[in-house]
C-alpha positions in Angstrom: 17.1 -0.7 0.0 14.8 1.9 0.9 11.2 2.4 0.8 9.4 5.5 2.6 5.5 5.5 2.8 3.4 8.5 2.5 0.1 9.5 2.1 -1.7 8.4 5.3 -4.0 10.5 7.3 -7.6 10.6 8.9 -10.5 10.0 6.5 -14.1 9.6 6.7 -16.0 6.4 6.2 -16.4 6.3 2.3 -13.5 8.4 2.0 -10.4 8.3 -0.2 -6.9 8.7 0.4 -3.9 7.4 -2.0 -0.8 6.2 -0.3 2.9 6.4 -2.2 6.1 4.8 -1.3 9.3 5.9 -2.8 11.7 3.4 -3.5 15.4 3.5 -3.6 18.7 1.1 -2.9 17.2 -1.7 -6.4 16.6 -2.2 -9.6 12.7 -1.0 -8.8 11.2 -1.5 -12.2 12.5 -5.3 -12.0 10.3 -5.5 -8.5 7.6 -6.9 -7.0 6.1 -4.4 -4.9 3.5 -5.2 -1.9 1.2 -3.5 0.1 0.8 -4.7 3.7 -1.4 -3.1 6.4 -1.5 -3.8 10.3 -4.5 -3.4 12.7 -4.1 -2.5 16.0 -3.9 -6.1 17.8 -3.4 -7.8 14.8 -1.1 -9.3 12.6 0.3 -7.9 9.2 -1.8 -9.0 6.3 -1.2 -9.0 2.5 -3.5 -6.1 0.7 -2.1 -5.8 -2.6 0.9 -7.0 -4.6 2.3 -5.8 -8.4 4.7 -7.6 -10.7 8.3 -5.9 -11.7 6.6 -4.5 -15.1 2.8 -3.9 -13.8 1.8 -7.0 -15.9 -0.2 -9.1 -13.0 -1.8 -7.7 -9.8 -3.3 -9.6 -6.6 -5.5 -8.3 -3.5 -6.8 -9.3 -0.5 -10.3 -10.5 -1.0 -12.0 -7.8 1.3 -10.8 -5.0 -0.5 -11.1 -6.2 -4.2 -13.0 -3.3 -5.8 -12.4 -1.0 -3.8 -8.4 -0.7 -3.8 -6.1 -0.6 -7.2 -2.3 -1.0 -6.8 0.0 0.5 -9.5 3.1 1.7 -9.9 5.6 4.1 -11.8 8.9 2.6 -13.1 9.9 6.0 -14.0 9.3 7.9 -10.6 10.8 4.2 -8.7 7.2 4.5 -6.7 4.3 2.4 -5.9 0.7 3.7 -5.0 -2.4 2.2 -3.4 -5.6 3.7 -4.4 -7.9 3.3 -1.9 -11.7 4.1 -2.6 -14.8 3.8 -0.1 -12.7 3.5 2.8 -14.4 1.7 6.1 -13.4 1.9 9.5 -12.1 -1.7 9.4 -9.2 -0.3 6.8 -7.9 1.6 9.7 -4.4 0.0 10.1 -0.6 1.1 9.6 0.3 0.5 6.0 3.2 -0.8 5.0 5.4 -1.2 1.6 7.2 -4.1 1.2 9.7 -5.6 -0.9 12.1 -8.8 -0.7 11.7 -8.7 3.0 12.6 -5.1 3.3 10.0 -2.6 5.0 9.0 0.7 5.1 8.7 2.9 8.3 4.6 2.6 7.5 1.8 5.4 7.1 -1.1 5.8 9.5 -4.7 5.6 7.7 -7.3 6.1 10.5 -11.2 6.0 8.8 -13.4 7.4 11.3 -16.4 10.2 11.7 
């Protein structure tokens, strides 16, 4: 299994940014896919989670609204959408699936 994260970077408050993560190693379209993110001094927390067909979707309540997980069985990647972004989103975000990790993507929201 492999998953590689991408689409971090530093974004102004109310900013947007989309995130990827490229899987590979599994029968991806079969999946559940998750979104995790971790705050400096914090522990890793849940943001967003798909179903192996796209059928059912969860998030995290503080981000309802403002994020949309998706995914595309045909390119074997996940996205995260994130809209309005606020300096509390700042966190390393990680893909996650089974128990297996990514190498996670900075997102920094800051003026």
């Amino acid at each position: 299994v492999r998953l590689v994260e991408s689409g971090g970077g530093l974004v102004q408050p109310g900013g947007s940014l989309t995130l990827s993560c490229a899987a590979s190693g599994f029968t991806f379209s079969r999946a559940h896919m998750s979104w995790y993110r971790q705050a400096p001094g914090k522990g890793r927390e849940l943001v967003a989670r798909i179903t192996g067909f796209g059928v059912t979707a969860d998030y995290l309540d503080s981000i309802k609204g403002r994020f949309t997980i998706s995914r595309d069985n045909g390119k074997n990647t996940v996205y995260l959408q994130m809209n309005n972004l606020k300096p509390e989103d700042t966190a390393v975000y990680y893909c996650n699936t089974a128990g297996h990790w990514g190498q996670g993507t900075q997102v920094t929201v800051s003026s």
